[in-house]
N, C-alpha and C positions, 0 to 999 in steps of 0.2 A: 280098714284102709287108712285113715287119718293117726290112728293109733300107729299105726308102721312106719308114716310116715314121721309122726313125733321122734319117737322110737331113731328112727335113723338120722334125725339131724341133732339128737344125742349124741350118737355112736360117732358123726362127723367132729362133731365141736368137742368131744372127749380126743379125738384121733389125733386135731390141731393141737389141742392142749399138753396133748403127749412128746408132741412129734414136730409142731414146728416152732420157726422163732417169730416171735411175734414183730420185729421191727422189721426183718426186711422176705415174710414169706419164707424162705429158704427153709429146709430139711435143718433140726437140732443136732446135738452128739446123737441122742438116743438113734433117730432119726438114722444119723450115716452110718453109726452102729448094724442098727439093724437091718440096710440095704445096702450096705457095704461085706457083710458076710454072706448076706446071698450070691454079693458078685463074685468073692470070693472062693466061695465052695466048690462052683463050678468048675475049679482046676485048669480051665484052657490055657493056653500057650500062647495068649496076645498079651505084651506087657503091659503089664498095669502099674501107678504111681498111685502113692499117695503125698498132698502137695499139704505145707500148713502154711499160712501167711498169714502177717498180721503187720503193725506200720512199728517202727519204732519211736518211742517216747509219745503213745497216743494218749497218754493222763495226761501230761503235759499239755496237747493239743484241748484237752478236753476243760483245763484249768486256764486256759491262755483264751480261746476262745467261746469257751462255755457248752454246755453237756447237750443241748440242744444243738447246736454246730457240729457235732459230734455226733451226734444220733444221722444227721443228715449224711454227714461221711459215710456215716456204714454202711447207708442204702446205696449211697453213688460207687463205693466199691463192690460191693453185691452186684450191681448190675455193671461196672467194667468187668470185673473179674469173667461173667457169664459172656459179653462181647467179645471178650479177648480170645478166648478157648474155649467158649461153648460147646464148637462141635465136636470135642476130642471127650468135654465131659458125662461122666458116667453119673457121681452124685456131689451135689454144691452144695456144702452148710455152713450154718455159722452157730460157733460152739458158746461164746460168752465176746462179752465187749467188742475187740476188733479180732479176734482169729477166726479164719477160713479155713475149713478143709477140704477138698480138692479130689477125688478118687477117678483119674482119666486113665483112659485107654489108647493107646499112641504108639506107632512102630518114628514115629518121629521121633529127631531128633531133641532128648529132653532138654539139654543146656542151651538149646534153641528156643524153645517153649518155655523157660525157667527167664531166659533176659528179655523176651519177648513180655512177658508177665510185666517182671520189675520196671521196663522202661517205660511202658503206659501205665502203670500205678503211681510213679513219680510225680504228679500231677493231679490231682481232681480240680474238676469247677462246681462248684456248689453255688447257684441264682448269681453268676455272672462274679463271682469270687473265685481266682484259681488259687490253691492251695498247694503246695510243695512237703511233700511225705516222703518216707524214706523204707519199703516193704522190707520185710523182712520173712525168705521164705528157706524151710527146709523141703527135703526130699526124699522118699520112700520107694525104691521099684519090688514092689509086693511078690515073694517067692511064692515059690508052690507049695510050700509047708507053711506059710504064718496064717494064722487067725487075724481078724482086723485091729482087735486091741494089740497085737504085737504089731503088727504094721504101721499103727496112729505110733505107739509109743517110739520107734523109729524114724519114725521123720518129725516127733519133736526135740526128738535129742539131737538131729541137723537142724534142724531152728535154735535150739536153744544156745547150740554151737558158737552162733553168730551175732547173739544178739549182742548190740557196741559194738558192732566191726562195722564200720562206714564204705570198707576198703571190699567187703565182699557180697555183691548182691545175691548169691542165693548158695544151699548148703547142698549135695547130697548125701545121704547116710554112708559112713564106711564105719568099720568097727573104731574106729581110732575114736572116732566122735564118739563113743560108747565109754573109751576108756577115759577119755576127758573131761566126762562129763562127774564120773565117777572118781576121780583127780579133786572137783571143784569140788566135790562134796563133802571130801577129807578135809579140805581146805578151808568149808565154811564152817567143818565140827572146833575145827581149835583157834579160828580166828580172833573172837572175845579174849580168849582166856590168854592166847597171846599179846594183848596189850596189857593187861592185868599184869601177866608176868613177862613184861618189859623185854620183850624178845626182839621187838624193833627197836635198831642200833641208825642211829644216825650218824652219816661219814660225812666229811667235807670237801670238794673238788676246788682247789684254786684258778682262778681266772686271771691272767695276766696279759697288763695294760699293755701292749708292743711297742709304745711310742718310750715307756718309761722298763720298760721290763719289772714292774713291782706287779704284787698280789691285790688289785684294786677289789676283787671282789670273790668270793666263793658262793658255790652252788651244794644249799643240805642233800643228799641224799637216804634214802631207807632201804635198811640193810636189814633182812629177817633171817633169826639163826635160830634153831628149834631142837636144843638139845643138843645141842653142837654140830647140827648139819642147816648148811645154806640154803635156803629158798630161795629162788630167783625171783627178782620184779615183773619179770618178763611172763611167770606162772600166777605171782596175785595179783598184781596191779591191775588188769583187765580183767580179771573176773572181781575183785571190789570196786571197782567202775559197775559193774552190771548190776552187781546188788546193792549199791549205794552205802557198803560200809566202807569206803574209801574216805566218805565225808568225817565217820570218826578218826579214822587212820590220819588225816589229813593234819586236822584238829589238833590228836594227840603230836604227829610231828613236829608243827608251828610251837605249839608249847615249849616243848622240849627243848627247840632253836634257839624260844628266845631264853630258856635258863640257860645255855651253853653260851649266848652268844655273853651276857654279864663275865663269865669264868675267861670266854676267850678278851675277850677287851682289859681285865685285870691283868694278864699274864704276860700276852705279848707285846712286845718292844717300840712297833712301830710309831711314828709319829705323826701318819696319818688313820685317816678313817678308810676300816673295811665296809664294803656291803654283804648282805647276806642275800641268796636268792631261794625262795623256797615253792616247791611247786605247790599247786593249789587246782585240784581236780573241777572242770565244768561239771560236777556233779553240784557241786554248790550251788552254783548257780539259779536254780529251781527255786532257793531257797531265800526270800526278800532279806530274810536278819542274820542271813551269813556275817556280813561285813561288820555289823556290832557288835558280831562274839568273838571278829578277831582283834578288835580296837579291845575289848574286854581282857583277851589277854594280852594284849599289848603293854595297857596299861596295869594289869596285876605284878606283871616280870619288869615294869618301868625301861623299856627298850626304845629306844629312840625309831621312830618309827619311819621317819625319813631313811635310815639303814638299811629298811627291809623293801624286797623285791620278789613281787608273787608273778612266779612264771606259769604262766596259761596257755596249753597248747593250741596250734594251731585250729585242728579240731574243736574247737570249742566255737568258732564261727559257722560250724555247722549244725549248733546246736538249737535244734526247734522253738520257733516260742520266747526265745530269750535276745534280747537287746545286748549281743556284748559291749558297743561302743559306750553305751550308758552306765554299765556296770562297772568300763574301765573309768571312765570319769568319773565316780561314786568313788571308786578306791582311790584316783589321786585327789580326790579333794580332800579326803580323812590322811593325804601322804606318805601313801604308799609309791614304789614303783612300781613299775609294769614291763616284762618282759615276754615277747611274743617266741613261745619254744618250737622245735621241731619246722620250723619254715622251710618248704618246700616239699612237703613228705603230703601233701593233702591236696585240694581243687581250689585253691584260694585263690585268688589271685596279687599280683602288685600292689592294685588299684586300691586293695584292702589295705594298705598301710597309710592311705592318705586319711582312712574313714577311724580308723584305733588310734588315742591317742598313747600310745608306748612307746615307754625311755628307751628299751633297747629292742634287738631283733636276734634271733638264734638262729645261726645257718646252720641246719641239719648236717651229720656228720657222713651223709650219703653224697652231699657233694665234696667235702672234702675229700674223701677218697679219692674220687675222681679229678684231678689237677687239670685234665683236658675240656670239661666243664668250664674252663676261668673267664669266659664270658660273660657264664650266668654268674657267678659270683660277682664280678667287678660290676655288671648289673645291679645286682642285690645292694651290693656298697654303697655304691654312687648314688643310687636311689633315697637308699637311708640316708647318708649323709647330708641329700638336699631336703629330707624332710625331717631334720635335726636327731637322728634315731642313732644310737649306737649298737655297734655290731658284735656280736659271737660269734668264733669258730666253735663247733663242740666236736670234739673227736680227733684234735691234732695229735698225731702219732709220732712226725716226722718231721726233720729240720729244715726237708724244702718245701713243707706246707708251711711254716712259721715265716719262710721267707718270702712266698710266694703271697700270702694273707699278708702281709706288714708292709710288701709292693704292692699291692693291690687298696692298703690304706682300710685294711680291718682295724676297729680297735682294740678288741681282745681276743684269745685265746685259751681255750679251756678242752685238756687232753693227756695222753699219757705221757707225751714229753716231756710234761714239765714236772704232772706228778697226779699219781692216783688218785681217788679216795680216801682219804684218811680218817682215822678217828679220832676221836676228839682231842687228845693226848698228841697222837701225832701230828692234826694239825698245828697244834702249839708249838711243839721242836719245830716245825717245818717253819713255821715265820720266824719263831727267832734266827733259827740258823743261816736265816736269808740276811740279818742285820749284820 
């Protein structure tokens, strides 16, 4: 009898070892693997999901707060997650770090139970500390043909969907998410090799003063041509956002600026000073010695550094962990500018321009469209204006946007009216031809 007994509290503590997670109890992969095709075999007709969640930028959280802090999260989300949908759940596990997978049974409605999730994950309190997280969940509704590893791998291709979309709380699978995924992955085979072979082309947009009608400043742009067909920004930019090769891309473009900017300041005419404005991805940000590798090249290309002007999306105040007010002050003190992009396209609020110290401000080209908006804009204006900030239209198309922004006491404009993107070459003719 004691023998049996040994015996079986072997077979138990072999069982855990196999099968569950040690930090927070719950069932492992193996684990929902293996009770996850039981439920499935059975073929019935009640809908079943599979759910995968996990926080976005938990290293971050884990680097900012410490891995200890972090091990506490994952227990407090194990047991929200179990609170939240308990009773609709089938099997709960947690596969590595912060992902959840999810196997419920529910004639409810999912995108009900999908924001229901997200809005009470937004939050933990960990010993009287709340925490502000940002989940990140895809979505699976399990057919009558998939096996479980086809069903897991289905609803991480709607997670992975999402991941760096601030704008979408939760995914569900459609085939398109399949072909997207499958898009990125082309994209990450020749990305290296495309910097190599200098396939990103920088354009130049000019920005004009309204009060003077001159070119006071331009904005670089990256243009990627691959064998002589266009890539759009709209296809890598977001996905090297997620993988963090944006920070090389980033890098290589600032470089490149400032050897262009020497060639452009020799050629053209004027006889004042341009600015240049170059984006600068909150991917950086993570990274404490960003700022002295671009003082590095600053000073390698001997660029006057007062010139340049690093545009940081708005989005980037949403970024976990990270102090942007401190960072913008960090960069004017070394003399850089600071220009706040895409404003109004996020959850920011006004209040946020009193907290950033930034030269200038970018009014999204979603209100310029709209001329009947001109509340919010002369809002926007007057606001900058009293807190010494200068203004951008981006997207002027039109001659009674240029007149209605110049009444309204913008100070510049940058659009197709006055003139595209150009390249390097052509911005040169295009200044002189203005003298």
């Amino acid at each position: 009898m004691k023998k049996y007994k040994i015996n079986l509290k072997n077979k138990l503590s072999l069982y855990d070892l196999i099968y569950k997670d040690t930090l927070t109890n719950l069932g492992n992969y193996k684990y929902f693997c293996k009770e996850g095709s039981k439920i499935i075999e059975k073929k019935d007709k009640s809908p079943k999901y599979i759910f995968i969640i996990d926080i976005e930028k938990f290293r971050t959280f884990n680097q900012y707060y410490g891995h200890e802090e972090g091990k506490k999260l994952i227990k407090q989300l194990s047991i929200k997650i179990n609170n939240i949908i308990g009773n609709l759940v089938k099997i709960l596990s947690r596969f590595n770090n912060d992902v959840f997978a999810i196997l419920l049974e529910t004639n409810e409605n999912i995108e009900t139970i999908a924001k229901k999730i997200f809005k009470n994950l937004r939050q933990v309190e960990i010993e009287n500390k709340l925490y502000n997280i940002y989940p990140i969940i895809g979505i699976y509704k399990i057919g009558l043909k998939d096996d479980i590893l086809t069903a897991l791998d289905k609803a991480l291709t709607a997670h992975d969907e999402i991941i760096g979309d601030y704008n979408t709380k939760y995914k569900i699978y459609d085939k398109t998410n399949e072909d997207n995924i499958i898009e990125e992955h082309k994209i990450e085979e020749i990305m290296e090799s495309a910097i190599q072979n200098q396939e990103f082309k920088i354009v130049y947009q000019p920005k004009i003063e309204l009060k003077t009608n001159k070119v006071s400043s331009c904005e670089a742009l990256v243009r990627w041509y691959r064998n002589g067909i266009y890539i759009s920004p709209s296809k890598f930019i977001p996905l090297f956002e997620k993988n963090r090769f944006i920070i090389k891309l980033d890098k290589y473009i600032f470089k490149q600026v400032c050897k262009d900017i020497k060639i452009i300041n020799e050629k053209i005419k004027t006889t004042y000073t341009i600015n240049f404005s170059i984006n600068i991805s909150k991917e950086h940000f993570a990274y404490e010695n960003f700022i002295e590798e671009y003082i590095k090249i600053i000073k390698q290309t001997n660029v006057p550094i007062n010139i340049i002007e690093l545009e940081i999306t708005e989005s980037a105040s949403e970024y976990k962990g990270i102090n942007l007010a401190k960072i913008i002050e960090n960069l004017k003190n070394k003399g850089f500018k600071i220009a706040l992009d895409d404003f109004g396209t996020g959850y920011s609020s006004l209040s946020m321009l009193q907290e950033l110290n930034i030269d200038t401000l970018k009014i999204d080209k979603s209100f310029i469209d709209k001329l009947e908006t001109n509340s919010i804009i002369k809002y926007i204006i007057e606001m900058s204006k009293d807190l010494n900030i200068k203004t951008v239209a981006e997207g002027v198309e039109k001659k009674e946007q240029v007149e209605f922004l110049k009444k309204m006491g913008c100070d510049m404009v940058q659009g197709y009216y006055y003139a595209k993107p150009l390249n390097l070459n052509e911005f040169i003719n295009y200044m002189n031809n203005l003298q």
